[in-house]
C-alpha positions as CSV (number, residue, x, y, z in Angstrom):
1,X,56.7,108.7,-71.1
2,X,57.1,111.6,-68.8
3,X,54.6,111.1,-65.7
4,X,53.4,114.3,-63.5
5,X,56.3,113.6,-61.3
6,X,59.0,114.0,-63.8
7,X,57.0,117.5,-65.3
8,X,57.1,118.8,-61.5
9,X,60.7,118.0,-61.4
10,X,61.6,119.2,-64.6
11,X,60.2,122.3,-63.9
12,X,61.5,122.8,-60.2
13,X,65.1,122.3,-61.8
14,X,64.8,124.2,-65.0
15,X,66.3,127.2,-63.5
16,X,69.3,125.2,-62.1
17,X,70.1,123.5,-65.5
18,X,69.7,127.5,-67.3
19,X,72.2,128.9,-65.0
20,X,74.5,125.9,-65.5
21,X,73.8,125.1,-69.2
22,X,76.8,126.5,-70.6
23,X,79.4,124.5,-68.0
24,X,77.1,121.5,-69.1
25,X,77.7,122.0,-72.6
26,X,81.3,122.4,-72.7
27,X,81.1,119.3,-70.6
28,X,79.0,117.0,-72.6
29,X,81.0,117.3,-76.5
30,X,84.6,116.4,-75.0
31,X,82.8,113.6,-72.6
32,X,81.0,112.4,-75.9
33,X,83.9,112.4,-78.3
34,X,86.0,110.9,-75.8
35,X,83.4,108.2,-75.4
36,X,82.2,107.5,-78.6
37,X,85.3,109.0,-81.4
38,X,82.8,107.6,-84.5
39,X,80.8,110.9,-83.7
40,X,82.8,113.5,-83.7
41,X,83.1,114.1,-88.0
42,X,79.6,115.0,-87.6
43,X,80.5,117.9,-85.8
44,X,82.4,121.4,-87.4
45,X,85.7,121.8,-84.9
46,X,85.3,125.5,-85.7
47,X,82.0,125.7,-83.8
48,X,83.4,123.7,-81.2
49,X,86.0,125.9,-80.4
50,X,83.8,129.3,-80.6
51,X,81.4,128.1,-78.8
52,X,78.9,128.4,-81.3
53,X,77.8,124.3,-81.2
54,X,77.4,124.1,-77.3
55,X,75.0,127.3,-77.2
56,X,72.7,125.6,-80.1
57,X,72.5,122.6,-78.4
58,X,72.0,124.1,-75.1
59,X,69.2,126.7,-76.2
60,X,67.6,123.4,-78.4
61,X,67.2,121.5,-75.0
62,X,66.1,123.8,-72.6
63,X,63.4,126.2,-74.8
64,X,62.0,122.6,-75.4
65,X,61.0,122.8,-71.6
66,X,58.5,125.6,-72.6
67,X,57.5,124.3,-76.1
68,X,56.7,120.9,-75.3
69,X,53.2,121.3,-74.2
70,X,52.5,122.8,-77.5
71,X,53.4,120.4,-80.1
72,X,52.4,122.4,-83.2
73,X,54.6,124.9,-82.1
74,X,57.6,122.6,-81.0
75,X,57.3,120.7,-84.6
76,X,58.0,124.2,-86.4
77,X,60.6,125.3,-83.8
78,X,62.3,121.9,-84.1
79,X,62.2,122.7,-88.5
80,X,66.0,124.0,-88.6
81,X,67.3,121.7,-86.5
82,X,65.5,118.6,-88.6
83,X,67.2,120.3,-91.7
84,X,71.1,120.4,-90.4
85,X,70.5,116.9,-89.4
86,X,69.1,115.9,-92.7
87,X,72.4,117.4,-94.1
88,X,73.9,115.0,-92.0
89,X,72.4,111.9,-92.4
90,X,71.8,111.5,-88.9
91,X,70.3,108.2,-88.2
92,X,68.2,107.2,-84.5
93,X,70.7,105.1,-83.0
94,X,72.8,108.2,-83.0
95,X,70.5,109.9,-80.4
96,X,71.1,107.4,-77.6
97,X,74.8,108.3,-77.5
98,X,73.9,112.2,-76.8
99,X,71.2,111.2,-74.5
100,X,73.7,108.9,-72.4
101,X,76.2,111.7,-72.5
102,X,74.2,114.6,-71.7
103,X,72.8,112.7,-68.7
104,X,76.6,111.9,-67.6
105,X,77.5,116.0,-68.3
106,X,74.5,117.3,-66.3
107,X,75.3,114.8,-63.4
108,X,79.1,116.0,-63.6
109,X,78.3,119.5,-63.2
110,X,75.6,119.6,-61.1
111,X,76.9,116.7,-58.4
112,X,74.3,115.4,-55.9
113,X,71.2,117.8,-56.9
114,X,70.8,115.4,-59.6
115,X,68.9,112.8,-57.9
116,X,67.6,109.5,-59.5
117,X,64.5,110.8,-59.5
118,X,65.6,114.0,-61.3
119,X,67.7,112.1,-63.8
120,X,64.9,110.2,-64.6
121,X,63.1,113.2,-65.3
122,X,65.2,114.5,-67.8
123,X,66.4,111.9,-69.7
124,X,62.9,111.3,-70.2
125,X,62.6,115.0,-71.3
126,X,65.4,114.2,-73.7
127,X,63.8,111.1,-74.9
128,X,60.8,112.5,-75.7
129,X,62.6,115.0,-78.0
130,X,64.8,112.4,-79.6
131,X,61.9,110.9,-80.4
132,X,60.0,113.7,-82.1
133,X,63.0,114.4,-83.8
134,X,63.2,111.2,-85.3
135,X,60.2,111.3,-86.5
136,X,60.2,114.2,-88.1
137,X,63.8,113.7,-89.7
138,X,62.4,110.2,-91.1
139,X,59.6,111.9,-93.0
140,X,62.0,113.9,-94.6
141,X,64.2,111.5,-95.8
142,X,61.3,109.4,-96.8
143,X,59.8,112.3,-98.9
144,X,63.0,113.1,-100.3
145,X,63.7,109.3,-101.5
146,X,60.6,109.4,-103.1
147,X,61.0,112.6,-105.1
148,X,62.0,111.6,-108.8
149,X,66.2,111.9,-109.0
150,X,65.8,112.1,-104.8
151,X,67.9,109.0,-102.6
152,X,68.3,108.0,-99.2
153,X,71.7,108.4,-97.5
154,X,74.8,109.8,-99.7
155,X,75.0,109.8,-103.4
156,X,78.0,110.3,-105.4
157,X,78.5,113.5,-107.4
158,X,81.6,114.4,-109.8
159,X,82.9,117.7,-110.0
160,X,82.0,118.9,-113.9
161,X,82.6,122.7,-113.9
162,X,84.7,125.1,-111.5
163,X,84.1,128.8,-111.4
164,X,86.0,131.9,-109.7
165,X,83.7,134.1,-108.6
166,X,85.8,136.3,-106.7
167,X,89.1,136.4,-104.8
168,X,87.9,134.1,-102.0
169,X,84.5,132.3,-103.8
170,X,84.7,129.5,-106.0
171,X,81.8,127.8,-107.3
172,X,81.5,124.1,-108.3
173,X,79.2,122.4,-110.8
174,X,78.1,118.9,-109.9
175,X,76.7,116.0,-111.7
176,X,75.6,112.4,-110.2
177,X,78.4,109.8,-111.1
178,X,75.3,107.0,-111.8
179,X,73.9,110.0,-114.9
180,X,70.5,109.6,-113.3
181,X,68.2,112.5,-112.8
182,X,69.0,114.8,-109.9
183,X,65.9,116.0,-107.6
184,X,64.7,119.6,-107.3
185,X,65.2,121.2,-104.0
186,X,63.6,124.7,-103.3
187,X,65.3,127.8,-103.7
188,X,67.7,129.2,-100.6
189,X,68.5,125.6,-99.3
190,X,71.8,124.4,-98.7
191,X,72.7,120.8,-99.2
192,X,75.3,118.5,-96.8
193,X,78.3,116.9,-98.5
194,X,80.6,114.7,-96.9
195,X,83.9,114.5,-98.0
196,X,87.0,112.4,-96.6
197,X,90.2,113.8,-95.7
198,X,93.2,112.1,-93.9
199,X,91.2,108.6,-94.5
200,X,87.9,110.3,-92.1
201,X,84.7,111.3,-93.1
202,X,84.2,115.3,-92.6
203,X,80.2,116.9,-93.1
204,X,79.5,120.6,-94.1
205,X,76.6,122.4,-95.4
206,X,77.1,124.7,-98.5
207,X,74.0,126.9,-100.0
208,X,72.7,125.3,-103.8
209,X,73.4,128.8,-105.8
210,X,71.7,128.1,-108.6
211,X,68.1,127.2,-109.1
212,X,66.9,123.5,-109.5
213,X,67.2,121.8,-113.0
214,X,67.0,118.1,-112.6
215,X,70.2,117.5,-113.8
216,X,72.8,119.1,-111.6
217,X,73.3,121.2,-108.6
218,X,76.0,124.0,-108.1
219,X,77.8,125.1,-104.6
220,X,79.7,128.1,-104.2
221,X,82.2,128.1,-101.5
222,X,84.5,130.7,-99.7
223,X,88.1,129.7,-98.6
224,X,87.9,130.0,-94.8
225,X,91.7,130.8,-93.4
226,X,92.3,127.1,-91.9
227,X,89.4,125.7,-93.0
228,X,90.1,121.7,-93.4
229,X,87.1,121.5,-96.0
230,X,86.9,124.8,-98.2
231,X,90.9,124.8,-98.7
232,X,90.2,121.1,-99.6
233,X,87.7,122.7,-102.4
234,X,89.8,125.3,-103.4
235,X,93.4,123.9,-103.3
236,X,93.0,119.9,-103.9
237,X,89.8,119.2,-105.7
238,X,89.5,119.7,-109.3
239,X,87.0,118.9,-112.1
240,X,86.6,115.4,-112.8
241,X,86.7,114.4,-108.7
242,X,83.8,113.2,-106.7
243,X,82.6,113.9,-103.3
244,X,79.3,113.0,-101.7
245,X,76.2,114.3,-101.5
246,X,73.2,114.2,-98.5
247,X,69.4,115.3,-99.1
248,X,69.0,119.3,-99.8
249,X,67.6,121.2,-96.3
250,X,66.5,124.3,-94.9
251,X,63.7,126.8,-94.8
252,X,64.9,129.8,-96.2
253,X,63.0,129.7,-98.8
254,X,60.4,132.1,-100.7
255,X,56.8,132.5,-98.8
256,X,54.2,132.2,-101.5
257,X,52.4,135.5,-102.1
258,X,53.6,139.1,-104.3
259,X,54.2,141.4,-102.4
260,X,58.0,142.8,-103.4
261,X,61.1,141.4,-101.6
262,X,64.6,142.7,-99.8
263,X,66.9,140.1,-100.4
264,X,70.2,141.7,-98.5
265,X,73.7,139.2,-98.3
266,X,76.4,139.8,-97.0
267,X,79.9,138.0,-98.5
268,X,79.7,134.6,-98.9
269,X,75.8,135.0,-97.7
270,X,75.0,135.8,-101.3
271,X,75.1,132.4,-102.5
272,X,71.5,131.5,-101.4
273,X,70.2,135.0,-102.6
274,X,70.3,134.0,-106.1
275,X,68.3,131.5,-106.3
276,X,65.3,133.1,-104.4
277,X,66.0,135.9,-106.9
278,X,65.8,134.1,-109.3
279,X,62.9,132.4,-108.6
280,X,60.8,135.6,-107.7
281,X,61.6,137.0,-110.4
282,X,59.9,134.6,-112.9
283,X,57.1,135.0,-110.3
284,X,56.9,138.5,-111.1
285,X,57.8,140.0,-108.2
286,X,59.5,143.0,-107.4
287,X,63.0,142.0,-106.0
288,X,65.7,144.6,-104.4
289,X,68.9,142.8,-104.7
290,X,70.9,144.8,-101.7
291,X,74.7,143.1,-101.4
292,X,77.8,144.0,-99.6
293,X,81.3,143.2,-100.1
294,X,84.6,144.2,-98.8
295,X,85.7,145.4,-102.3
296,X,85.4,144.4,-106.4
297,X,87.6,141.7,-105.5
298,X,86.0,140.4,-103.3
299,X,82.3,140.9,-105.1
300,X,81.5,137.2,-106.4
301,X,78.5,137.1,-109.1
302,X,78.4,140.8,-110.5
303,X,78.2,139.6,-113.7
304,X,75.4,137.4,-113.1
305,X,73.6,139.3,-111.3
306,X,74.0,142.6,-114.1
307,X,72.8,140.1,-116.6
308,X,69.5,139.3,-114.5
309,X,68.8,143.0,-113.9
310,X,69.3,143.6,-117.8
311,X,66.7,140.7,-118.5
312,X,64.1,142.4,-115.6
313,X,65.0,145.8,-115.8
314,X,61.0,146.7,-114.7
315,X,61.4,143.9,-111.9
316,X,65.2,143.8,-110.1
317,X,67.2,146.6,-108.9
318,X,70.9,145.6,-107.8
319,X,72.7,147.5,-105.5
320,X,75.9,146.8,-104.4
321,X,77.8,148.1,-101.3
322,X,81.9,148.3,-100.7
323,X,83.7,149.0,-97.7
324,X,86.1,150.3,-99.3
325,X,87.6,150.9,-103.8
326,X,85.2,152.2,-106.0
327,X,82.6,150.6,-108.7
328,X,79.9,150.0,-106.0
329,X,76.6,152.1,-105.9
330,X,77.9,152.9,-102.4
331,X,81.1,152.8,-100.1
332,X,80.6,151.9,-96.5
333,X,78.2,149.4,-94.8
334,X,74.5,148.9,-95.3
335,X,72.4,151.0,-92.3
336,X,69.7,151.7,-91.2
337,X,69.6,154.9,-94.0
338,X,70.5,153.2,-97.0
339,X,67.5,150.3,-96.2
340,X,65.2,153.2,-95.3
341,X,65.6,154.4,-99.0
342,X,65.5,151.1,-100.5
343,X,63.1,149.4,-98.8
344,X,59.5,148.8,-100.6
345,X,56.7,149.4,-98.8
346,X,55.4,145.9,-97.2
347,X,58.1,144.1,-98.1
348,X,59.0,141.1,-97.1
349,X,62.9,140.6,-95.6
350,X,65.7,137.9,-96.8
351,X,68.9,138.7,-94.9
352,X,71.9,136.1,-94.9
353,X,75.6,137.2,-93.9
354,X,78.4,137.5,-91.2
355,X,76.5,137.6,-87.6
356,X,77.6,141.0,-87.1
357,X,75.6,141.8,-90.5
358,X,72.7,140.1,-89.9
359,X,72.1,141.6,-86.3
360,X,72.7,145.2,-88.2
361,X,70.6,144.5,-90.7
362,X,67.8,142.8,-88.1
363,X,67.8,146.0,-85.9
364,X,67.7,148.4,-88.5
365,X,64.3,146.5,-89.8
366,X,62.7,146.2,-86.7
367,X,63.2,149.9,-86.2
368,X,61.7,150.9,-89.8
369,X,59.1,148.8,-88.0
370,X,59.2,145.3,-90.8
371,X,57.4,142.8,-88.4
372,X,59.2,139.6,-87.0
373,X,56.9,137.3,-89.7
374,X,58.5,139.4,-92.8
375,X,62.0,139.1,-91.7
376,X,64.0,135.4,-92.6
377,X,67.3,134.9,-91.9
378,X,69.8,131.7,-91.9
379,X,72.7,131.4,-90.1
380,X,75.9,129.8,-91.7
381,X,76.7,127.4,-88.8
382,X,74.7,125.9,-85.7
383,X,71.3,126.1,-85.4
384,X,69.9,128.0,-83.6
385,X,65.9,127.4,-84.0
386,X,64.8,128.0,-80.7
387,X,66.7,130.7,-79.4
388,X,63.8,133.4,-80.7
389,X,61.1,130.8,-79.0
């Protein structure tokens, strides 16, 4: 437990670790993987290389400084990270190994200002998260076991259905190989699957594009150029093969209430958008179903999403957006004008898609003036809970 000594240190060197936190970063995941190999699967090589990993883990660690003395607070800023974990079946005797490393990176970079009396300090800091983060992952997996169809750990699922949805999305229909019942998850949540390629495991997290039915569940997936695990999906796997599933995550999902809804995607960012659509709409709510694609081609789930507007023709209107061809409502990019037009009044705000998107997208809503609390987003990738905190 962190004494008075360690806060004062912590927060005397605070300012050291921010302006260092990036070298540290870019320290800690070779030092880790070079250390401990069994680790490194967990982790998407894409978002190693872009940098994308490193900055979640290094805005995770040091906005817990501030959030710490505010546990309420820290629990629901910690929510996104518990959810990617959950998708990865990360267990506590995994968090040892990034504490032990993170120390050694932070020592490495920052040379004899790290004192024993400052790396006591913050590996208690880091201690104290792992264990809140523990904590709160186990009570998820405990609830989910405990759901009817739910399991702990991974569960086998067989591919039973394939779907083209466009040039670069395929969609893939699963069933569990033991026939047992399959437990809901809510709307907008992506699930983890592990796959194993070259004899190792690999983990990815794919949005559930349909809504929950008890019997299967349905990811849609875009080939990535060089993408080990969607080419796997797209070029190698084919109905009757299994894979494995983890526990449905995520918070992007619908907040209770009636006032009408945005839902905006982006690409590949469609694939959660259904499901909350669909789900509104048996709510009765007014749902503007806003999406972008590059062209036809590329436009995954027209026809499904047509067929929903002919069923709530009082309750969904669809409008689609192309860069470029024709067949959309319009050509171009969605802005800040074509949300001004389409935008109920007091709606609330579901925006998933290429970061360039979403940042349009955000700006443009916070200048027709939607408040922060009625705009959710998800990023495809690393968290990044904190970052806003």
């Amino acid at each position: 437990m962190l004494n008075r000594d360690h806060e004062q240190l912590i927060d005397a060197t605070a300012p050291l670790v921010a302006e260092h936190l990036d070298a540290i970063t870019q320290r800690f995941y070779p030092l880790m993987f070079a250390r401990h190999p069994e680790v490194k699967p967990l982790f998407n090589e894409a978002h190693q290389q872009d940098g994308g990993q490193p900055r979640a883990l290094a805005g995770a660690v040091l906005a817990y400084v501030g959030l710490r003395q505010d546990p309420q607070q820290a629990r629901g800023a910690l929510a996104t990270v518990v959810g990617k974990h959950i998708s990865l079946g990360i267990q506590p005797d995994q968090y040892p190994i990034v504490g032990e490393c993170l120390m050694a990176a932070i020592g490495d970079v920052l040379g004899d200002a790290v004192t024993p009396e400052v790396a006591a300090a913050w590996s208690g800091l880091y201690e104290e998260l792992a264990g809140l983060l523990i904590e709160l992952e186990e009570q998820r997996y405990r609830e989910f076991e405990q759901r009817p169809g739910g399991w702990r750990g991974t569960r086998a699922f067989r591919i039973v259905e394939i779907h083209q949805e466009s040039a670069v999305i395929r969609s893939f229909v699963l069933e569990p190989v033991d026939g047992r019942a399959v437990a809901d998850h809510e709307p907008g949540q992506f699930i983890g699957v592990r796959l194993t390629l070259d004899g190792k495991p690999v983990y990815r997290h794919y949005s559930l594009s349909d809504v929950p039915n008890g019997a299967r569940y349905r990811i849609s997936i875009k080939r990535e150029p060089g993408g080990r695990a969607s080419c796997h999906f797209h070029d190698v796997l084919g109905v009757g093969d299994t894979l494995e599933l983890l526990p449905p995550a995520g918070d992007l999902t619908l907040v209770d209430g009636d006032e009408p809804l945005l839902l905006a995607s982006g690409g590949v960012g469609q694939t959660p958008m259904l499901p909350l659509a669909r789900q509104a709409l048996a709510q009765g709510r007014r749902v503007v179903y806003l999406h972008a694609a590059l062209d036809a081609e590329h436009h995954a789930f027209a026809h499904e999403v047509a067929a929903l507007a002919d069923a709530h023709p009082k309750q969904l209107q669809a409008v689609t957006v192309h860069e470029s061809g024709d067949g959309a409502d319009h050509i171009g990019r969605i802005d800040r004008e074509l949300l001004a037009h389409l935008l109920p009044e007091k709606a609330r705000c579901y925006f998933v898609g290429p970061q360039g998107f979403m940042t349009a997208v955000d700006r443009a809503l916070v200048d027709l003036g939607v408040p922060a609390e009625r705009r959710h987003y998800e990023h495809f990738g690393p968290s990044r809970p904190l970052d806003a905190a």
